[in-house]
FILUM-984758 format. One record per residue (C-alpha): x, y, z. Coordinates in Angstrom, 3 decimals. Layout:
BEGIN
{rec {X,Y,Z}}
...
***
This chain:
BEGIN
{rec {282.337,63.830,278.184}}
{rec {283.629,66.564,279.847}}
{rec {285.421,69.657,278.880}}
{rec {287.928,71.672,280.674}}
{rec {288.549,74.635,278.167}}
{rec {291.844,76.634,278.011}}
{rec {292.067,80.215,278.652}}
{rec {293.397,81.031,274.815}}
{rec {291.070,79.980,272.052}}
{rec {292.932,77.879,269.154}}
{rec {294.446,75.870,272.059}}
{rec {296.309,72.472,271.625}}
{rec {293.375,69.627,272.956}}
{rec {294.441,66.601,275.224}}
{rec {291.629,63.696,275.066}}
{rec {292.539,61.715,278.047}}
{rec {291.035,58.109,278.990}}
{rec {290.607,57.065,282.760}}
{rec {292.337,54.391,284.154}}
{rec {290.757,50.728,284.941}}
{rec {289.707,51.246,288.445}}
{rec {288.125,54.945,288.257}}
{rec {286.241,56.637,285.819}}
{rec {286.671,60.523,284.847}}
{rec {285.692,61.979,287.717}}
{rec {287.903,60.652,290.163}}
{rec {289.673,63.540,292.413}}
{rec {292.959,62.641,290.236}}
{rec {291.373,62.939,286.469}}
{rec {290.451,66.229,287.554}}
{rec {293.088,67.522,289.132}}
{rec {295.373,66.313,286.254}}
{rec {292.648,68.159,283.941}}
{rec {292.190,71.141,285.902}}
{rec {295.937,71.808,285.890}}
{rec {297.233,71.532,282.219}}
{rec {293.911,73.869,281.690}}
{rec {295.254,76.407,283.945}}
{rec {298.419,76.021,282.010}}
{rec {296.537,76.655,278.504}}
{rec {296.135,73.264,277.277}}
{rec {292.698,71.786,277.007}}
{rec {291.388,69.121,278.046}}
{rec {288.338,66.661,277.513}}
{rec {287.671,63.164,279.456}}
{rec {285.128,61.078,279.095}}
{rec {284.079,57.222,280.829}}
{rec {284.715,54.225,278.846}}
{rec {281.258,51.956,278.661}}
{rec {282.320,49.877,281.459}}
{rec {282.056,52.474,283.757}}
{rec {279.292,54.485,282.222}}
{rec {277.376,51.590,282.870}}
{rec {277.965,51.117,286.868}}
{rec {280.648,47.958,285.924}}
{rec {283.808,47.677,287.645}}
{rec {285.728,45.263,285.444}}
{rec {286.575,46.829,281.768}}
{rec {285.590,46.152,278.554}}
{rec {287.664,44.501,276.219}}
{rec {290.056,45.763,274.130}}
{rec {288.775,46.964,271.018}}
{rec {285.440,48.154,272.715}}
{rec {287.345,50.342,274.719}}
{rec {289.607,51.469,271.787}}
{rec {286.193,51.927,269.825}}
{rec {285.059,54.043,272.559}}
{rec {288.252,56.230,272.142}}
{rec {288.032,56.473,268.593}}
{rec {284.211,58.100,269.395}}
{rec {284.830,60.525,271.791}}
{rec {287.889,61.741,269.399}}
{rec {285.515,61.818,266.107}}
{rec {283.217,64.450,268.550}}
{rec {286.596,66.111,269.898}}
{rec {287.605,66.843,266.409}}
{rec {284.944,68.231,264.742}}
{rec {285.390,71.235,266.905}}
{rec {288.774,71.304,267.995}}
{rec {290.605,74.335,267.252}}
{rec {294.549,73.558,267.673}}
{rec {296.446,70.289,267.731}}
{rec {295.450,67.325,269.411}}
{rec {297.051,65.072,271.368}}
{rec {295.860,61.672,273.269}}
{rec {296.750,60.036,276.194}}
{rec {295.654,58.926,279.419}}
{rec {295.931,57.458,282.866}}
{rec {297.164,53.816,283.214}}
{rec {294.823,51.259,281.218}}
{rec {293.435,54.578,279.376}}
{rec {297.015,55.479,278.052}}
{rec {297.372,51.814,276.960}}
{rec {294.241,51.707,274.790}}
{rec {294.805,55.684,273.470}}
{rec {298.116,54.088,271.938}}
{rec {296.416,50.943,271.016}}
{rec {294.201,53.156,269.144}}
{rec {296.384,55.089,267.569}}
{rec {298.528,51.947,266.249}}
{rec {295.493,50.708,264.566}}
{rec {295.376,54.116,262.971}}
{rec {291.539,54.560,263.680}}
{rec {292.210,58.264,264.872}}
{rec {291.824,60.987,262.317}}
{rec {293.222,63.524,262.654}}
{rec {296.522,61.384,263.735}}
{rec {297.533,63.428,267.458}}
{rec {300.356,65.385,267.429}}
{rec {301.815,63.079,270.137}}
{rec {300.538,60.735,273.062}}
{rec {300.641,61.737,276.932}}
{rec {301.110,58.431,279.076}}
{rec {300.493,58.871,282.911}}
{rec {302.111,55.961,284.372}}
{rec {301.740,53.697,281.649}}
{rec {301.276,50.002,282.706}}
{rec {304.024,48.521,280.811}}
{rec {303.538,45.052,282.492}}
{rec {300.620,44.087,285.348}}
{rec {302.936,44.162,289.318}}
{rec {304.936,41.393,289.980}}
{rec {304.381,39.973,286.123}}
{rec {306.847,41.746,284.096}}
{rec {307.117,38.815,281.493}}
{rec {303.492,40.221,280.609}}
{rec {304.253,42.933,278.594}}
{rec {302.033,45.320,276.647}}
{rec {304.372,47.160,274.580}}
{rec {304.228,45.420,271.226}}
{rec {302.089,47.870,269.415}}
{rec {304.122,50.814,270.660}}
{rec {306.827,50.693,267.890}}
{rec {303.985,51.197,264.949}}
{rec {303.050,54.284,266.072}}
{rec {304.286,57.265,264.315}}
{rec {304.197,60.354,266.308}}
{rec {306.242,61.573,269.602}}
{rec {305.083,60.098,272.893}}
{rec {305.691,61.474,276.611}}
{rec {305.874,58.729,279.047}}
{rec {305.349,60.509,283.140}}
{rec {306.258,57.586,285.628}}
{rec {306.877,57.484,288.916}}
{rec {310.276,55.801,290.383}}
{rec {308.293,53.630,292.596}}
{rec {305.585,52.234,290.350}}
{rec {304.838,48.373,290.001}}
{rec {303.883,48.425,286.328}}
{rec {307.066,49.446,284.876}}
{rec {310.146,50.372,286.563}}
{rec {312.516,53.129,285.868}}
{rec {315.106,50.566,284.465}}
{rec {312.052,49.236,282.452}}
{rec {310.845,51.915,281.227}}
{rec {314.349,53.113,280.294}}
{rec {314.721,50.275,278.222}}
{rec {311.623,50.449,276.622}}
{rec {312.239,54.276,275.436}}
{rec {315.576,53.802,274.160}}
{rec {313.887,51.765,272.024}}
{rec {311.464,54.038,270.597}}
{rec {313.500,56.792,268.639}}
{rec {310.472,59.650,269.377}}
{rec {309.532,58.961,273.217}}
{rec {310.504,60.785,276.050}}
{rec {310.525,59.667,279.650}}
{rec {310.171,61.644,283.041}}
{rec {310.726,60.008,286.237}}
{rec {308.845,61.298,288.892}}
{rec {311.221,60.690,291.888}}
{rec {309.430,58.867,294.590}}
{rec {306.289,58.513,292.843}}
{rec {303.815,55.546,292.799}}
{rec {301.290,54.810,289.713}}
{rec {299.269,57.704,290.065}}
{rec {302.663,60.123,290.800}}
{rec {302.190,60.461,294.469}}
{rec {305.248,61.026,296.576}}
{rec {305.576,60.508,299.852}}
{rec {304.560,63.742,301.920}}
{rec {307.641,63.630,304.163}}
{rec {309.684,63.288,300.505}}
{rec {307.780,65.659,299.013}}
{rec {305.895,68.030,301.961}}
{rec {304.567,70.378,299.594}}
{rec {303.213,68.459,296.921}}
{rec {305.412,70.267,293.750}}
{rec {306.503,67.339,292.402}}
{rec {302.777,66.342,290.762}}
{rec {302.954,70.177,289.667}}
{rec {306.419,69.539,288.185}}
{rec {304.983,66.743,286.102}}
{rec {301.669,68.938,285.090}}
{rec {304.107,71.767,284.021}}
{rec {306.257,69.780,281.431}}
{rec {302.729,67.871,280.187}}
{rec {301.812,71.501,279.258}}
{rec {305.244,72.461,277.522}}
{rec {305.681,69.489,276.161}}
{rec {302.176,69.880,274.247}}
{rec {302.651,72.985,273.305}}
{rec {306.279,72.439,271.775}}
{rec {305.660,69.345,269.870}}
{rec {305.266,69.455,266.165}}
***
């Protein structure tokens, strides 16, 4: 694991799972971590076994989910504010997974989803939303306009359905957020994103 404490003690906690192709310390876990630190939220990652172990193709679900439910146990014990789960791609997928099988406790106060892969590109008859309506708490959803595993349209339809959920489009963005430099020269849009993970943390109940 690896902890990126908050300035202010008593500070809401975000556990949040890598995606499938990168573990947690790939350039964008960290920056993502890094920031919502800076902006008093804290923030602990951790690899799933697959990648702890050299492997490039993930575990199955509930080893993964079981790996979750671990690092939270540790996270709680010492965890001073709320907490909150989420995670990158696949790693938001199994944090919700998780939490609908209600092996997290303490529940979160709410679920972060960074591009969540709502079907797998060009498949969108796959989906892997069936588990979302049985969980219980608020969820953010942060997606960029241009990703190919859910778009905006998608994902619209798929929050409407879901009375606590929020979506935020990241105009221009790809999976990981990224906007096009000559869209976006000086990069605020990924800070735009970071800033409303923060408030949105710290105002949900």
């Amino acid at each position: 694991m690896r902890d990126y404490p908050a300035a202010t003690p008593g500070a809401p906690t975000l556990v949040l799972a890598h995606g499938a192709g990168a573990g947690h310390d790939h350039p964008w876990m960290r920056r993502v971590a890094e920031g919502l630190a800076a902006r008093g939220l804290r923030v602990v990652t951790f690899n799933f076994p697959y990648r702890e172990a050299g492997r490039s193709v993930p575990d199955k679900g509930p080893v993964l989910e079981d790996a979750f439910k671990d690092v939270w146990d540790e996270v709680a014990r010492t965890a001073g504010g709320r907490l909150f789960a989420g995670g990158k791609s696949m790693g938001g997928r199994i944090a919700s997974q998780t939490v609908a099988r209600t092996l997290l406790s303490p529940a979160p106060a709410g679920l972060v989803f960074f591009g969540y892969p709502l079907h797998p590109p060009g498949k969108p008859t796959q989906r892997r939303d069936r588990h979302l309506p049985a969980i219980p708490m608020s969820m953010l959803f942060v997606q960029g306009t241009r990703d190919p595993f859910g778009s905006p349209d998608e994902m619209r339809e798929l929050v409407a359905t879901l009375p606590l959920a929020t979506l935020d489009l990241v105009e221009g963005g790809d999976h990981s957020l990224a906007v096009p430099k000559k869209q976006d020269p000086d990069g605020s849009s990924f800070d735009r994103a970071i800033d409303l993970v923060a408030r949105w943390t710290g105002a949900t109940a």
